[in-house]
DSSP file (Angstrom, degrees, kcal/mol; ACC not computed):
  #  RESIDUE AA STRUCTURE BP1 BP2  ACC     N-H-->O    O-->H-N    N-H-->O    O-->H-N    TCO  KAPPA ALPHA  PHI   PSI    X-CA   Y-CA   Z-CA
    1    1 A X     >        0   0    0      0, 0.0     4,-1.1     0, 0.0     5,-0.1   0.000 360.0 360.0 360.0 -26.5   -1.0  -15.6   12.5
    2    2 A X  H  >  +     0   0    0      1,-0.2     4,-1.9     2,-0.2     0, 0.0   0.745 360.0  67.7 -98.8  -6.1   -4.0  -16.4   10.3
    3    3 A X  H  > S+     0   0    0      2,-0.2     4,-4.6     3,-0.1     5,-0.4   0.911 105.5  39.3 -46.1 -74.9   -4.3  -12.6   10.1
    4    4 A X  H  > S+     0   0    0      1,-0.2     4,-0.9     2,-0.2    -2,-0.2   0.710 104.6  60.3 -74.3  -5.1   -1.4  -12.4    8.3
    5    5 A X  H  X S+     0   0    0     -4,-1.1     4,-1.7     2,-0.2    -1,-0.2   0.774 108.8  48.5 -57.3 -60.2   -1.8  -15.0    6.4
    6    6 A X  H  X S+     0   0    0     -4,-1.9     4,-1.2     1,-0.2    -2,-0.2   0.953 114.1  42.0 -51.5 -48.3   -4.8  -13.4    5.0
    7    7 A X  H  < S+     0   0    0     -4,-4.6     4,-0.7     2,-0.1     5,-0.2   0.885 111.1  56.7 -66.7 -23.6   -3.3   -9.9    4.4
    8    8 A X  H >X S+     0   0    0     -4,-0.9     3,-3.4    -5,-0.4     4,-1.1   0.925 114.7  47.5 -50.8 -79.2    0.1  -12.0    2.9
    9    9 A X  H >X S+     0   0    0     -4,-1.7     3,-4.7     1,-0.3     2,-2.7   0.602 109.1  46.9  -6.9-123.7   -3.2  -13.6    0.4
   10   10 A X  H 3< S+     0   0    0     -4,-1.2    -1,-0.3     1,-0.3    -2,-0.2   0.178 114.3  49.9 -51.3  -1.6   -4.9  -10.4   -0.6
   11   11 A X  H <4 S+     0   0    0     -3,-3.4    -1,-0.3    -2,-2.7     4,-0.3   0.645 108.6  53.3 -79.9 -30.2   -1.2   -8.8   -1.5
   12   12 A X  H <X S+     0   0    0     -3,-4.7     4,-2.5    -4,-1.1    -2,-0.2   0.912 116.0  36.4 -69.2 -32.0   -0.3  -11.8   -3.5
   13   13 A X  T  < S+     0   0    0     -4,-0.6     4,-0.3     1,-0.3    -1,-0.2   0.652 114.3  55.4-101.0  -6.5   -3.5  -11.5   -5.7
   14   14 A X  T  > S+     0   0    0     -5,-0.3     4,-1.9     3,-0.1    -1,-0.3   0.504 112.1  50.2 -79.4   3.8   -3.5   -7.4   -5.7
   15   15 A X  H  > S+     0   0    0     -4,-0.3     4,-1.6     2,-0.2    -2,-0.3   0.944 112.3  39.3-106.4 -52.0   -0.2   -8.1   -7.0
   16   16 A X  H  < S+     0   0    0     -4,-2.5     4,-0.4     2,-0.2    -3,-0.1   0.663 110.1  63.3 -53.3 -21.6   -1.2  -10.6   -9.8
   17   17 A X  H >> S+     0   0    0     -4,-0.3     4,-2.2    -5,-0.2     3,-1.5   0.917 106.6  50.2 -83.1 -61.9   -4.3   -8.3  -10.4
   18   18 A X  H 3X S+     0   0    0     -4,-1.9     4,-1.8     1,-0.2    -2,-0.2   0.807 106.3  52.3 -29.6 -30.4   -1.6   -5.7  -11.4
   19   19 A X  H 3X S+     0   0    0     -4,-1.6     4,-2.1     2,-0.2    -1,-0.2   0.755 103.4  45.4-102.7   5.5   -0.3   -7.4  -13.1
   20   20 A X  H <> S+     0   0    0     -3,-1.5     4,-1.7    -4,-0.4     5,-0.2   0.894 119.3  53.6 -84.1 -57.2   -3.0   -8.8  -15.5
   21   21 A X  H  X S+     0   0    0     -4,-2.2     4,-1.3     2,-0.2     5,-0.2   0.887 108.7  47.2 -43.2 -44.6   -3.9   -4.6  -15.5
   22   22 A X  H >X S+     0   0    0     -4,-1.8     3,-2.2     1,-0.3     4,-1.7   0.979 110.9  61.3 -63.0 -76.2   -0.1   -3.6  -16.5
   23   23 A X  H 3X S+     0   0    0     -4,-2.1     4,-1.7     1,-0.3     5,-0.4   0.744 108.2  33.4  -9.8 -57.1   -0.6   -6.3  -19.1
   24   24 A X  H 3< S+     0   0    0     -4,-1.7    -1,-0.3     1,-0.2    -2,-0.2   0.550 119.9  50.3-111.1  25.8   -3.2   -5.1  -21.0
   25   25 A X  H << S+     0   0    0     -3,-2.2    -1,-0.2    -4,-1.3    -2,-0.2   0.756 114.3  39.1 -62.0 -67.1   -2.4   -1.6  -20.7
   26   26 A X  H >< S-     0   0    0     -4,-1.7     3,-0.7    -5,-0.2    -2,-0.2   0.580  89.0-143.3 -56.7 -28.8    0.9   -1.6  -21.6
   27   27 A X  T 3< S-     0   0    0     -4,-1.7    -3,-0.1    -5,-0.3    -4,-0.1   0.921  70.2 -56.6   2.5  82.2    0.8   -4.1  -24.4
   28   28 A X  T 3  S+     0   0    0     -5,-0.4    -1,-0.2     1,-0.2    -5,-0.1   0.867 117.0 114.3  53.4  26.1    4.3   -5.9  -23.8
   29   29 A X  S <  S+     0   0    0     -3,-0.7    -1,-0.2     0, 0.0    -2,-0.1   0.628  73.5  38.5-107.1 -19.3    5.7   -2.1  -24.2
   30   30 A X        -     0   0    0     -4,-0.1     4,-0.1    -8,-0.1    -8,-0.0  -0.266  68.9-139.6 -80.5-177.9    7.0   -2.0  -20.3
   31   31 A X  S  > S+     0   0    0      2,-0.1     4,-0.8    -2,-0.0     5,-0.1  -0.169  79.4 105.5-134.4  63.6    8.4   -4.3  -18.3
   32   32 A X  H  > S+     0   0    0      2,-0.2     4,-1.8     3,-0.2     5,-0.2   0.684  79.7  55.1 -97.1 -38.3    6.2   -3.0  -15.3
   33   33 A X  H >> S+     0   0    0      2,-0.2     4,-1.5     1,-0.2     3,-0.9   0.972 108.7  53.7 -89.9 -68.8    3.8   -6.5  -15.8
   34   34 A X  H 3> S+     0   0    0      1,-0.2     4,-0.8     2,-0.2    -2,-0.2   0.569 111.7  42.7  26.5 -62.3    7.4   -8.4  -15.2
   35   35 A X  H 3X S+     0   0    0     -4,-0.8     4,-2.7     3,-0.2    -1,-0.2   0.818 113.4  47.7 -80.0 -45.6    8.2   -6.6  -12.0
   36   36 A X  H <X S+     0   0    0     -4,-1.8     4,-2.7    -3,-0.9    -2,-0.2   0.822 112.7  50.1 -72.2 -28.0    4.9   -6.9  -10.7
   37   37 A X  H  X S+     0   0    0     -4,-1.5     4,-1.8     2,-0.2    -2,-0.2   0.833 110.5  52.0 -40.9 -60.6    5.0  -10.8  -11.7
   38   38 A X  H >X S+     0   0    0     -4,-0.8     4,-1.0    -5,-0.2     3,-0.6   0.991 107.8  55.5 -87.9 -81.6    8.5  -10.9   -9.9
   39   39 A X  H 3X S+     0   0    0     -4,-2.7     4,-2.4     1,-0.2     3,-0.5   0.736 105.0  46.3   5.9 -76.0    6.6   -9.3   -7.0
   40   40 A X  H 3X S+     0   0    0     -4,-2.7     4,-1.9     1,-0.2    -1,-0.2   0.919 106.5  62.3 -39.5 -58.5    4.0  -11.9   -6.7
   41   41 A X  H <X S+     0   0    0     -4,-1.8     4,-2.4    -3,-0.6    -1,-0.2   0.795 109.4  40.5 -15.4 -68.4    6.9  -14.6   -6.9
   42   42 A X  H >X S+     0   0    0     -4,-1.0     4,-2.3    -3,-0.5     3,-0.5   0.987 112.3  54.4 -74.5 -58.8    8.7  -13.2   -3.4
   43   43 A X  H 3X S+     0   0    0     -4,-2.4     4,-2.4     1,-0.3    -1,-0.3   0.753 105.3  45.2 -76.9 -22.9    6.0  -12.8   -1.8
   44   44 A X  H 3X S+     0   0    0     -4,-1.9     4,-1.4    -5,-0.2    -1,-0.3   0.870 120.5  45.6 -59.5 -51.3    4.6  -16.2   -2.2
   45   45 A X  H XX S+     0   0    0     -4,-2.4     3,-1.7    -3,-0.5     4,-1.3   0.999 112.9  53.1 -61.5 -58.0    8.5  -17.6   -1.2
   46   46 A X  H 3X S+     0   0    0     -4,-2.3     4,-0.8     1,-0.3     3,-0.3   0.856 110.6  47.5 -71.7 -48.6    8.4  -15.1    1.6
   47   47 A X  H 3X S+     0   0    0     -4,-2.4     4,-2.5    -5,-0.4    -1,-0.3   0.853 111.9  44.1 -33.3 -49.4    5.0  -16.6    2.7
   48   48 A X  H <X S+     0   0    0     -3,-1.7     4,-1.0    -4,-1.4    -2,-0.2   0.504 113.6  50.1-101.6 -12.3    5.8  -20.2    2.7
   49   49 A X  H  X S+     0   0    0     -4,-1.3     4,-1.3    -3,-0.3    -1,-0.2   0.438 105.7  54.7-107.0  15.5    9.0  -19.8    4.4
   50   50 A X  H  X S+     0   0    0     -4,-0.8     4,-2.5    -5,-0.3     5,-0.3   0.857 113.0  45.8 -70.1 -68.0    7.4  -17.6    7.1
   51   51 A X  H >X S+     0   0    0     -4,-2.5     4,-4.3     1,-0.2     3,-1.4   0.963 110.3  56.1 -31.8 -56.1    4.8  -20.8    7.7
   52   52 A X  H 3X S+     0   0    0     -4,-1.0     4,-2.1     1,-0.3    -1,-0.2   0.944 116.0  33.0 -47.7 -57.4    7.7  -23.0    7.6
   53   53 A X  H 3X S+     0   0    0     -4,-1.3     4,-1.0     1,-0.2    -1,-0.3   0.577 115.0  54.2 -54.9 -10.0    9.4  -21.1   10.5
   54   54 A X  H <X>S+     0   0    0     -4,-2.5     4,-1.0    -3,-1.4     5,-0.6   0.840 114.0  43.5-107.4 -56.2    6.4  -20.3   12.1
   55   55 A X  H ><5S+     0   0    0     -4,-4.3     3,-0.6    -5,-0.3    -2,-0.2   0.889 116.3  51.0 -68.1 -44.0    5.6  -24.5   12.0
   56   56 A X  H 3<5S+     0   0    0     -4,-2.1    -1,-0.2     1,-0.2    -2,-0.2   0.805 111.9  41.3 -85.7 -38.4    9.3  -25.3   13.1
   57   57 A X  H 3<5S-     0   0    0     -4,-1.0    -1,-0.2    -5,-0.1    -2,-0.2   0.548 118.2-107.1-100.0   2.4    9.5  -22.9   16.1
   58   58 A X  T <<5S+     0   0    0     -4,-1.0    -3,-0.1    -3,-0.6    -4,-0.1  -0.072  82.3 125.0 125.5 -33.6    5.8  -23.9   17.4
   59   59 A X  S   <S+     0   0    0     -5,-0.6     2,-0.2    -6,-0.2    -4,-0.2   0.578  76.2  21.5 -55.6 -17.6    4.1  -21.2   16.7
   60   60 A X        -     0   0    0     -6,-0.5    -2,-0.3    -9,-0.2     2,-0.2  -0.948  67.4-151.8-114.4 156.3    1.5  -23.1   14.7
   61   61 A X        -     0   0    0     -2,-0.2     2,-0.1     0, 0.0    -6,-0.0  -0.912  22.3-115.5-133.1 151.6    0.3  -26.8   14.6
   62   62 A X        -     0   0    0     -2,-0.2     0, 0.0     1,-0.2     0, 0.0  -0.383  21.8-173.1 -82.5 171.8   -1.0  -28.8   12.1
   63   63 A X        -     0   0    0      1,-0.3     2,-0.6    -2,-0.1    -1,-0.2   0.648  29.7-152.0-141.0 -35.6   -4.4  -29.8   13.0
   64   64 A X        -     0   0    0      1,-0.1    -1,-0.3     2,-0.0     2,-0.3  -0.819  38.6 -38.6 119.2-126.9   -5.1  -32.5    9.8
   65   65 A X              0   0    0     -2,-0.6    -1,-0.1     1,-0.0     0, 0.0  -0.763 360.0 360.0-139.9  63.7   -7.9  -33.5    8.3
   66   66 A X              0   0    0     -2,-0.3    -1,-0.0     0, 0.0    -2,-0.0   0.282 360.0 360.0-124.1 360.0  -11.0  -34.0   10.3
């Protein structure tokens, strides 16, 4: 799990690192930095309701604050 967690991480922030590049490339003449934006977006939801399930059916525990 914390495997994927990582790679989930390093897609969300090549995907926000596109999208700074599409930015200043394009200048606002696509909507390519938009998409890629909208990208980041799901994949962040898609993260946090993996965890959730992931916490709900056992498969991780919290471990707290130590």
């Amino acid at each position: 799990m914390k495997t994927f967690v990582a790679i989930a991480f390093i897609l969300i922030i090549a995907s926000l690192g596109s999208a700074l590049f599409f930015l200043m490339k394009d200048k606002g003449r696509s909507n390519r930095t938009v998409q890629a934006l909208a990208m980041r977006v799901g994949l962040s939801i898609t993260l946090f309701l993996i965890l959730l399930a992931s916490y709900k059916m056992g498969w991780i525990q919290p471990t707290g604050i130590r």
